[in-house]
C-alpha positions in Angstrom: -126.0 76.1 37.0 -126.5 73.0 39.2 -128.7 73.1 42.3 -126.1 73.4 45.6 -129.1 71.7 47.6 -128.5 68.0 48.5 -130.3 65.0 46.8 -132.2 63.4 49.3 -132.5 59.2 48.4 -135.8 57.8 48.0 -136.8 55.9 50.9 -137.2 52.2 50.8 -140.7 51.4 49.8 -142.3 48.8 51.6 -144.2 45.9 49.8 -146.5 44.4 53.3 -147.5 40.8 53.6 -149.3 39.0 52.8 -149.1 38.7 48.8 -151.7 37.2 47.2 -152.5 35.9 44.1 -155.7 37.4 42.0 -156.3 35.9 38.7 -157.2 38.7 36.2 -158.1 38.6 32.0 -155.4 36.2 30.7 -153.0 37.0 34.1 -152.0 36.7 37.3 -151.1 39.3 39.7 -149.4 39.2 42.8 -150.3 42.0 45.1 -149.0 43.2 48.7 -150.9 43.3 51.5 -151.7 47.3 50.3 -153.0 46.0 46.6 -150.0 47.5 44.9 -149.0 45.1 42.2 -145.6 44.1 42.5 -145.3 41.1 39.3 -148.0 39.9 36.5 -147.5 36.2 35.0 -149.4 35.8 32.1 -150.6 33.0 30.0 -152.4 31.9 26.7 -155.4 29.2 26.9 -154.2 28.3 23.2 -150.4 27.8 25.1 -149.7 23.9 25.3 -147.0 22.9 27.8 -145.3 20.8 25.3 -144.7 22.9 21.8 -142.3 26.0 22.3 -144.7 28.8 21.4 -143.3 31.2 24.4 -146.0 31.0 25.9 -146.6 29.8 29.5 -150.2 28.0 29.9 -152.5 29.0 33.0 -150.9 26.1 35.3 -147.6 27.4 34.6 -147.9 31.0 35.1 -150.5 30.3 38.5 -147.3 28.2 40.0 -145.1 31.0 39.0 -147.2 33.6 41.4 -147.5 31.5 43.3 -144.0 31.3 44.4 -143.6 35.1 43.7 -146.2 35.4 46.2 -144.5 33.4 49.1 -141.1 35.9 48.3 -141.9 37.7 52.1 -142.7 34.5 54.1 -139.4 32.8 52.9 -137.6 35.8 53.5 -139.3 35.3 57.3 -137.7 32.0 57.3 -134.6 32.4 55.6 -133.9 35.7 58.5 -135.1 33.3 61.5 -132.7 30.7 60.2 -129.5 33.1 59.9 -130.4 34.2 63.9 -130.7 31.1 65.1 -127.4 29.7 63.4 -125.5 33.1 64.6 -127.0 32.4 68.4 -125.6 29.0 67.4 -122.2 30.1 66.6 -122.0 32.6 69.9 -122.7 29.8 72.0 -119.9 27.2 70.5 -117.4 30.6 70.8 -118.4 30.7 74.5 -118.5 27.4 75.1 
């Protein structure tokens, strides 16, 4: 017989700023500003950014943390631009 208690939802789990990139053994890891890993791009020295082995080569998996890593200062951004255009459309309704 099922449990009559209720389910409680996980919370939310944080991931802090800043992210940062740390190259590891054939990787790269982005971690939050706790250390939790939160993505891995990896990459082959033998890769060659211009034969189709599936591979990405170390350039192209660092760029790819990279932009991971800047995921919580764009959504910074991106939130300061939606308030500011909404300030912007309460002041044309006013006005």
């Amino acid at each position: 017989m099922a449990d009559d208690a209720e389910i409680q939802p996980r919370p939310a789990r944080g991931f802090p700023p800043p992210w940062i990139v740390v190259e590891r053994d054939g990787s790269f890891c982005v971690e939050d500003g706790e250390g939790l890993a939160v993505a891995w791009t990896y990459f082959s020295e033998e890769a060659d950014a211009r034969t189709p082995t599936g591979a990405m080569t170390r350039e192209e998996a660092q760029r790819i943390a990279k932009a991971i890593a800047m995921v919580p200062e764009m959504r910074t951004i991106i939130r300061s631009l939606q308030d500011g255009l909404a300030e912007a459309d309460a002041d044309d309704a006013q006005g």
